[in-house]
C-alpha positions as CSV (number, residue, x, y, z in Angstrom):
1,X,4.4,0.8,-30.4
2,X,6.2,0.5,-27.2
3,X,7.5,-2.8,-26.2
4,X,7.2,-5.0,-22.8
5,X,10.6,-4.4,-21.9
6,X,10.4,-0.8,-22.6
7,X,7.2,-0.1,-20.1
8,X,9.1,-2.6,-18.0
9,X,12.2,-0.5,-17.2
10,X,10.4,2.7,-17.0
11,X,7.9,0.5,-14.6
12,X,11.2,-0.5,-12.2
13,X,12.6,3.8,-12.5
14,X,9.5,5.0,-11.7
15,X,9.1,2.7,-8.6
16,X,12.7,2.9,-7.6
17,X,12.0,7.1,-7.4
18,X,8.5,6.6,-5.8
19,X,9.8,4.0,-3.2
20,X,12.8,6.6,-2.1
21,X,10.4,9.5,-2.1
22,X,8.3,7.5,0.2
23,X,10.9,5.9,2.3
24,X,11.2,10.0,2.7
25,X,7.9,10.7,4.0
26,X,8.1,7.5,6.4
27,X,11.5,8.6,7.9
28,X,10.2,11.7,8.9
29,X,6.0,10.9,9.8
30,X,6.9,7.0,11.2
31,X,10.6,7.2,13.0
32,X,9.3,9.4,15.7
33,X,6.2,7.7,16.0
34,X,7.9,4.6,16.9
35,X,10.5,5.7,18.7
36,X,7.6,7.0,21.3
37,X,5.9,3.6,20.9
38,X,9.1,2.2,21.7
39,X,9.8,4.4,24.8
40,X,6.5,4.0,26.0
41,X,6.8,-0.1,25.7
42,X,10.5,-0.1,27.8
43,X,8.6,2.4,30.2
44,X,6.2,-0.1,31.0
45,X,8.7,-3.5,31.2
46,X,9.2,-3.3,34.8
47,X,7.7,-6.5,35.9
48,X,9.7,-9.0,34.3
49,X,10.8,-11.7,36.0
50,X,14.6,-12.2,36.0
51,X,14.9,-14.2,32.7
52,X,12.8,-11.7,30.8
53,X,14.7,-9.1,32.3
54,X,17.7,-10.7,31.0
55,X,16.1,-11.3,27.6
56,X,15.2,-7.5,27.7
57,X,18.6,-6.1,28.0
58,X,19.9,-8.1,25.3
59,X,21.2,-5.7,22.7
60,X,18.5,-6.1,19.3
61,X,20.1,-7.7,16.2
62,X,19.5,-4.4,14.6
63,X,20.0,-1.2,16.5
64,X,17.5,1.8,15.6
65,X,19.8,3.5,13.8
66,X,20.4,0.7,11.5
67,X,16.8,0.6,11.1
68,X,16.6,4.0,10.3
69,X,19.1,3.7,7.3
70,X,17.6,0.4,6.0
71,X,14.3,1.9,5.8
72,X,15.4,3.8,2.4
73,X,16.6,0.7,1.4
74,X,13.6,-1.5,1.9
75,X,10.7,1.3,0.5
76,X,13.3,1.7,-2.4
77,X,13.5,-2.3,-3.3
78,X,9.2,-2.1,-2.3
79,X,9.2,0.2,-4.6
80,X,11.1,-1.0,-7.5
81,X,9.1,-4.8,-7.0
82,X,6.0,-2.7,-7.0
83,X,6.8,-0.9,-10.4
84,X,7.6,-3.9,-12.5
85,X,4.5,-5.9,-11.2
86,X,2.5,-2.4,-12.4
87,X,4.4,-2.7,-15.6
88,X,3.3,-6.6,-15.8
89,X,-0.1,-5.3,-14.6
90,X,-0.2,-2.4,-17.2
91,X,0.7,-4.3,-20.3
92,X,-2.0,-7.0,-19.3
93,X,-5.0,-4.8,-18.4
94,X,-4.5,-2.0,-20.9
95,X,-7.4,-3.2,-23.5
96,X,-9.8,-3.4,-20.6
97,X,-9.6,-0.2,-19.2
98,X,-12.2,1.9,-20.7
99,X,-10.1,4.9,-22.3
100,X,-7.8,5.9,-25.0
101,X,-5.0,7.8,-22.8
102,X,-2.3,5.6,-21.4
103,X,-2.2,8.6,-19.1
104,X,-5.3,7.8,-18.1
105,X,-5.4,4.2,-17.6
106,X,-2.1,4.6,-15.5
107,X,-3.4,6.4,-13.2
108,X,-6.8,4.3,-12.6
109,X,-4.6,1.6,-12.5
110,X,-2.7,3.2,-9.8
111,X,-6.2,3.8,-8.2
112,X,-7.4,0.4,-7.9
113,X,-4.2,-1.2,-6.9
114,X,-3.8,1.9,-3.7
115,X,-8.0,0.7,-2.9
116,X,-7.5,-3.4,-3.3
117,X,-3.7,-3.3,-2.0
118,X,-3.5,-0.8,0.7
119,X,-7.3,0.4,1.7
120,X,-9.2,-2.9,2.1
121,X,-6.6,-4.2,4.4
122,X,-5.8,-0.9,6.1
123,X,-9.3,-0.6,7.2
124,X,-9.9,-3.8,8.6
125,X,-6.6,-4.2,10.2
126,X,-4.9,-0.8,10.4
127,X,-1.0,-1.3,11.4
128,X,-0.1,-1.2,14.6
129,X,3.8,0.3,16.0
130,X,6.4,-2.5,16.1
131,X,6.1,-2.4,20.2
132,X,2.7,-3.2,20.0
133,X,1.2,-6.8,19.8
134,X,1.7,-10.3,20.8
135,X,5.0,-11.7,19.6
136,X,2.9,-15.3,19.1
137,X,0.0,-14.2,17.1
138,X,2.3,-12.5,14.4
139,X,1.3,-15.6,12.4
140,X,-2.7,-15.6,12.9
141,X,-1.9,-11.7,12.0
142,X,0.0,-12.2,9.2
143,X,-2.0,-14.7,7.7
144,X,-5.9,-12.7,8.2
145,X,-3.5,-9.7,6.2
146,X,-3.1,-11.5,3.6
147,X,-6.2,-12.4,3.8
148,X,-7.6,-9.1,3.2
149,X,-4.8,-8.3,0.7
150,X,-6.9,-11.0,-1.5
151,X,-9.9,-9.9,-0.6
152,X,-8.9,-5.8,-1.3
153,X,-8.0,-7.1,-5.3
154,X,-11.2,-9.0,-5.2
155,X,-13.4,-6.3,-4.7
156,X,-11.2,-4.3,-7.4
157,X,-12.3,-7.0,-9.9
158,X,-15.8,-7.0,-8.3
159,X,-16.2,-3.4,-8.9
160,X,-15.2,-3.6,-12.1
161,X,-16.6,-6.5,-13.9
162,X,-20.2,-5.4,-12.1
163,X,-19.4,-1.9,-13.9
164,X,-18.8,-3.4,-17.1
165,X,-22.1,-5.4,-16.8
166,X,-24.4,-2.1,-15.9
167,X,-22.6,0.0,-18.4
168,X,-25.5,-0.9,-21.0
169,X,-28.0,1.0,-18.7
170,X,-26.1,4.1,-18.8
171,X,-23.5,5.9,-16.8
172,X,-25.0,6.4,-13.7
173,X,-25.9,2.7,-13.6
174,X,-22.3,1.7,-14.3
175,X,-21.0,4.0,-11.2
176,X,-23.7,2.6,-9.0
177,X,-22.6,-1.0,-10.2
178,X,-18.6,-0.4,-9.3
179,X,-19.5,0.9,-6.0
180,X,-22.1,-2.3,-5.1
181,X,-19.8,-4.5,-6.1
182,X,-16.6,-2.9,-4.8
183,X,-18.1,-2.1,-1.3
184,X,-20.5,-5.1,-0.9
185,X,-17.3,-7.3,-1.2
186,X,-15.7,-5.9,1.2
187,X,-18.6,-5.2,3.5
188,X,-19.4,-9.2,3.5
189,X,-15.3,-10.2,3.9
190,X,-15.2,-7.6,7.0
191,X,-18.2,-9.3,8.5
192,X,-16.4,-12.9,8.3
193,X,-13.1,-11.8,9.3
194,X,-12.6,-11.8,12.8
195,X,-11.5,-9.2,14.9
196,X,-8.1,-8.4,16.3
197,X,-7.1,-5.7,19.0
198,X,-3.8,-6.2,20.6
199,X,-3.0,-2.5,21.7
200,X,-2.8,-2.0,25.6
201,X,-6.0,0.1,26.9
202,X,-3.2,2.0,28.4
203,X,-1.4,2.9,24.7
204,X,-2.2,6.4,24.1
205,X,-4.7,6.6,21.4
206,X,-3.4,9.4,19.6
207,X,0.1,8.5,19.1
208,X,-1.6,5.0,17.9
209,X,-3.4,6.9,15.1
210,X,-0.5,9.0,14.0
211,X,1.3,5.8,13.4
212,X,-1.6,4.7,11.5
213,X,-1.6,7.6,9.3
214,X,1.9,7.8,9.3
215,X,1.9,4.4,7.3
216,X,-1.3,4.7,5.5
217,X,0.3,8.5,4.0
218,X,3.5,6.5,3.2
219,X,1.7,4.0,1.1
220,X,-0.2,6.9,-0.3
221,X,2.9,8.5,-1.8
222,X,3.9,5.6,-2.9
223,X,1.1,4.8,-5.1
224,X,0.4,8.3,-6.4
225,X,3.6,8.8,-7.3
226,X,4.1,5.6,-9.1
227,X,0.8,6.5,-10.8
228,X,1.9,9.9,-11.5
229,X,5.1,8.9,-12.6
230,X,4.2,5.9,-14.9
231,X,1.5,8.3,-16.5
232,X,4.2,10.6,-17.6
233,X,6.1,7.8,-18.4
234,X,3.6,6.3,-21.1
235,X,2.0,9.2,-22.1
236,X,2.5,9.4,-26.1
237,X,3.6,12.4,-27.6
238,X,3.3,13.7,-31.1
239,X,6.7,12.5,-33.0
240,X,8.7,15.2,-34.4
241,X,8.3,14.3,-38.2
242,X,4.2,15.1,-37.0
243,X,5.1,18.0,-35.3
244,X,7.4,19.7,-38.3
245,X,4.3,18.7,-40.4
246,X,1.7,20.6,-38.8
């Protein structure tokens, strides 16, 4: 029987891997993306007055090569936070999840946490390029994200726990209870939410969705790795004294 610690460390490997492999897929479907966004933001910052046009020359505290580098760095720490708290979430949640592979339970684990983490709040507020948006709402922004964030797990535990309860009517009752819960949650937090659009009418549409998938695909690889990987990592395999048996 493994041990906390044990699917803890392979929880912080796996994540450490999946973070770099993402930070991969950013640096090469986001960095161009925002560079244009960028470009396209100084492009349009000719009417300043002279003390924004002052503020505007001033050199950033990080240039975008630095940027560039420490993006590795932060997917790969995201990544490694993001593996122990699956670990955590693993050893917690393993008796309720409805099979008898830890294969299997790793990667509906994975499943959920990509749907309440990343969808729900993608959806409702999809990222935006870091040249886009109003400097003074970051807070109002930050705080409806986190909102959603909540909101996204919510409807996990919805889905589930109105699963569970229809399972007695058969299978087809049990899928059609996850779903109802699942997406009338969200459905009813989307419709008290309110609405945010900061992008310029004048921001070309299709680099803003690029972005937007850009980010949504890096999160994806994140997660599917990290379920991929922790699947592997748990699945139990015949011991040798089994094996020379048979």
């Amino acid at each position: 029987m493994r041990t906390f610690g044990s699917l803890l460390v392979r929880g912080l490997i796996v994540g450490l891997f999946a973070g770099l492999l993402a930070g991969a897929f950013a640096y090469a479907t986001g960095e161009p993306r925002i560079d244009a966004a960028i470009a396209i933001e100084e492009a349009g910052g000719h009417a300043h007055t002279h003390a924004e046009e002052e503020h505007h020359d001033e050199e950033p505290l990080v240039s975008r090569d630095g940027q560039r580098a420490g993006l590795f760095l932060a997917t790969s720490l995201y990544g490694v936070a993001l593996g122990g708290l699956f670990a955590v979430a693993f050893t917690l949640l393993r008796r309720k999840l409805r099979t008898g592979n830890d294969a299997y339970a790793a990667l509906g684990l994975a499943a959920a946490g990509f749907v309440g983490v990343v969808l729900v709040p993608f959806l409702k507020y999809p990222p935006n390029p870091p040249a886009v948006g109003d400097p003074e709402t970051i807070t109002r922004r930050t705080v409806t994200y986190l909102l959603t964030l909540v909101i996204g797990l919510l409807a996990v535990w919805a889905g589930g726990a109105l699963s569970r309860w229809a399972e007695r009517y058969g299978d087809l009752a049990r899928l059609a209870g996850g779903v109802v819960g699942l997406v009338g949650t969200v459905v009813a937090a989307y419709l008290i939410l309110p609405r945010i659009n900061e992008v310029p009418e004048a921001f070309p549409a299709t680099l803003l969705w690029q972005f937007r998938f850009a980010s949504l695909g890096t999160q994806a690889t994140l997660w599917l790795l990290l379920g991929f990987g922790y699947a592997v990592a748990v699945e139990r395999r015949p011991s040798r004294s089994k094996v020379v048996a048979a």
